[in-house]
C-alpha positions as CSV (number, residue, x, y, z in Angstrom):
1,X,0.0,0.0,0.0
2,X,1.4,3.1,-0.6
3,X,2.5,5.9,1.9
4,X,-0.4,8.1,1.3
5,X,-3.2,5.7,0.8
6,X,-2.0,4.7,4.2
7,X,-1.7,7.9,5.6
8,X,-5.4,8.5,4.3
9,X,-6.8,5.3,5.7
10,X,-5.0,6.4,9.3
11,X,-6.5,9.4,9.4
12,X,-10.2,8.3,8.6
13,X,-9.6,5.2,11.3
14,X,-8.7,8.1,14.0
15,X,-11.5,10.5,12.6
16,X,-14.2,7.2,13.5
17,X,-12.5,6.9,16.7
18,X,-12.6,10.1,17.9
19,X,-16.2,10.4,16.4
20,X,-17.0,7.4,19.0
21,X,-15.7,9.2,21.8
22,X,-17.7,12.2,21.0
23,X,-20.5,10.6,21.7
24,X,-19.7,10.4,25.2
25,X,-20.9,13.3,27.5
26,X,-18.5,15.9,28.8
27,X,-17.0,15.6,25.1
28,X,-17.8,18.3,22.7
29,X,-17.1,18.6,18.8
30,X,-17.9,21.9,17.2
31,X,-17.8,20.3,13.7
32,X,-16.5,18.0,11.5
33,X,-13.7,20.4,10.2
34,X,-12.1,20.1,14.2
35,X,-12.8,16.4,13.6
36,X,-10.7,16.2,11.2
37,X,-7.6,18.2,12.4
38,X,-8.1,16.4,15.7
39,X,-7.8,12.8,13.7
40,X,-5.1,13.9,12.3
41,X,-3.2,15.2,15.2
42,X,-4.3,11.9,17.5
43,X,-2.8,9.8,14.5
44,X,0.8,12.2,14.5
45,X,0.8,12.2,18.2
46,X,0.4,7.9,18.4
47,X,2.8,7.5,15.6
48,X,5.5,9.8,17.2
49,X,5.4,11.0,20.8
50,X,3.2,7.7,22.2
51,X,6.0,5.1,20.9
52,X,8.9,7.5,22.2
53,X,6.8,7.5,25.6
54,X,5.9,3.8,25.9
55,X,9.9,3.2,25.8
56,X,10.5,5.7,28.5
57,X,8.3,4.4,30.6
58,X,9.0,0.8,30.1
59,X,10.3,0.1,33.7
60,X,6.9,1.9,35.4
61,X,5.1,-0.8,33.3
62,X,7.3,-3.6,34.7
63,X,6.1,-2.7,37.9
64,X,2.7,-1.6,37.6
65,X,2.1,-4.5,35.1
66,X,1.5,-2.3,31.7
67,X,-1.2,0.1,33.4
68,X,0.9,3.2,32.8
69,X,0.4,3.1,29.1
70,X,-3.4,3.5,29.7
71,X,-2.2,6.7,31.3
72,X,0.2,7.4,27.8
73,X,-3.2,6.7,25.9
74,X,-5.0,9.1,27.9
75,X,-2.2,11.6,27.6
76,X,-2.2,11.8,23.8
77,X,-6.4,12.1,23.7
78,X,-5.5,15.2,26.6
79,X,-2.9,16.5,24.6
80,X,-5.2,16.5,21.2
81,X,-7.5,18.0,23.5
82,X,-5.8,20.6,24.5
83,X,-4.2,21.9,21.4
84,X,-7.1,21.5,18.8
85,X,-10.3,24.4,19.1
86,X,-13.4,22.6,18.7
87,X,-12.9,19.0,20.0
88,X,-12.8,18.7,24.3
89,X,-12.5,16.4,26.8
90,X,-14.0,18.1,30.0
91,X,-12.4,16.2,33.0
92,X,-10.4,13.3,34.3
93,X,-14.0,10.7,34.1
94,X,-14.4,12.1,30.8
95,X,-10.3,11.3,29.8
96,X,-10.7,7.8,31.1
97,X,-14.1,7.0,29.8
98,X,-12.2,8.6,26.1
99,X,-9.6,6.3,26.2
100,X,-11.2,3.1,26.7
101,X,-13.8,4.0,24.0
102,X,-10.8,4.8,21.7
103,X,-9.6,1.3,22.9
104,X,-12.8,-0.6,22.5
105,X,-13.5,1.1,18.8
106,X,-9.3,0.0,17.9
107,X,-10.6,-3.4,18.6
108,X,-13.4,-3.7,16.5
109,X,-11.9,-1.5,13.6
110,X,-8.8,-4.7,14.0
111,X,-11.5,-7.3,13.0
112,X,-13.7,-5.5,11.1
113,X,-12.4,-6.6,7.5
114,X,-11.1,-2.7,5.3
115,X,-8.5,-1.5,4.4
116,X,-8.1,0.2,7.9
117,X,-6.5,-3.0,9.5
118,X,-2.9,-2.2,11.1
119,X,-3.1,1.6,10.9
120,X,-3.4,2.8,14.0
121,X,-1.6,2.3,17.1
């Protein structure tokens, strides 16, 4: 596949997540535009800064058995939160509720048959 068919099929897999998690309460989406910019930054953000972190905090999971990269999960939502106007997360419940419906969707987008399959972290 190439680079930007993949990049394109990334992006729509984090736009459907995210679109999931707005469907939460305490999580607000102006419109699609911020939908789209915040897909794209959850997607740059998991492919570079959430690898770099999960190897820095390698030894924390050793000890609390891998439940510190829950926290790195929740860290890039916040983050994408924070930076893009128009998509928010209001509040800690809100975060963790986020993350494990960014989780759950990941899982059935990985065996749900497309062309989406292995693009997201």
């Amino acid at each position: 596949m190439g680079f930007l068919k993949y990049l394109a099929i990334s992006w729509a897999a984090n736009v459907i997540v995210l679109w999931f998690v707005t469907l939460l309460p305490d999580v607000d989406n102006k419109d699609f535009k911020s939908l789209l910019i915040a897909g794209a930054l959850f997607g740059v953000l998991n492919t570079i800064l959430k690898p770099i972190l999960k190897l820095i905090t390698v030894p924390i999971a050793v000890i609390t058995l891998g439940l510190i990269w829950f926290f790195v999960s929740m860290l890039m939502l916040w983050i994408t939160s924070a930076i893009v106007d128009g998509f928010h997360i209001d509040g800690f419940w809100a975060l963790v509720w986020s993350t494990i419906v960014a989780w759950l969707v990941n899982v059935v987008l990985d065996f749900v048959p497309g062309p989406w399959r292995g693009t997201r972290s």
